[in-house]
C-alpha positions, 0 to 999 in steps of 0.5 A, a space after each residue: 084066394 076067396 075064389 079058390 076057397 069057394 071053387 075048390 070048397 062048396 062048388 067042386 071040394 068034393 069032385 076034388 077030393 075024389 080026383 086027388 086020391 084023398 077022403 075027407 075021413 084021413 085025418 092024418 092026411 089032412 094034418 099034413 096037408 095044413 101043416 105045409 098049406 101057410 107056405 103054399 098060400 104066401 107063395 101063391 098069393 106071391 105068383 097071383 100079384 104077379 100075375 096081376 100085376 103083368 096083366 094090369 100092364 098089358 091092359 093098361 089104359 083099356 076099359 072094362 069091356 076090353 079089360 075083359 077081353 084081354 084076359 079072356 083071350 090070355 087065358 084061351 091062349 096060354 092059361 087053359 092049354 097049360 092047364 090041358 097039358 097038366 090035366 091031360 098027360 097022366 095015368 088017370 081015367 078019362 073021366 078023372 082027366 076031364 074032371 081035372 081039366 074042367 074044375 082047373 081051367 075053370 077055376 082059372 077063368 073065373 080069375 082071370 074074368 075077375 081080373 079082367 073086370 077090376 082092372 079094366 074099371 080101374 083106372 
């Protein structure tokens, strides 16, 4: 979660922004979006322990090196084509598409790394 607040605040908040159709200025909105955000974040954090927990059990035993290359080919493998079908299969611009892919997919990188590492050294 501390990534995503830095992912999807200071390094690409903005790019964000723009992609989803909003303005920092519609306040209304963004009441609305805090109201249900407590909800979304308890089921995320939920799916993240999972996914974690699922990776730790496939790397189990490994070091960091090979912790890190593990999630590393579970993300090329499945996490980023999943990503691509999302990004990709709408009516947005070709620019807004990639945009969309690139700050997803590698917001998702960086947790798998992270993951990785931690897990990998875990032992």
């Amino acid at each position: 979660m501390l990534i995503g607040a830095i992912w999807y605040g200071p390094l690409f908040g903005k790019k964000w922004i723009e992609i989803c159709g909003a303005t920092l200025e519609d306040l209304e909105a963004r009441k609305k979006m805090q109201k249900a955000a407590g909800q979304l974040y308890m089921v995320q954090f939920a799916l993240t322990l999972f996914q974690v927990w699922y990776l730790a059990i496939f790397i189990n035993g490994w070091g960091a090196s090979i912790g890190l290359a593990n999630a590393f080919g579970i993300w090329l493998a499945f996490v980023m084509p999943t990503v691509v079908g999302a990004s990709m299969w709408n009516n947005d611009s070709s620019k807004v598409r990639w945009a969309r892919f690139l700050i997803q997919s590698g917001y998702q990188l960086v947790n798998f790394i992270v993951f990785g590492l931690v897990l990998g050294m875990w032992r």
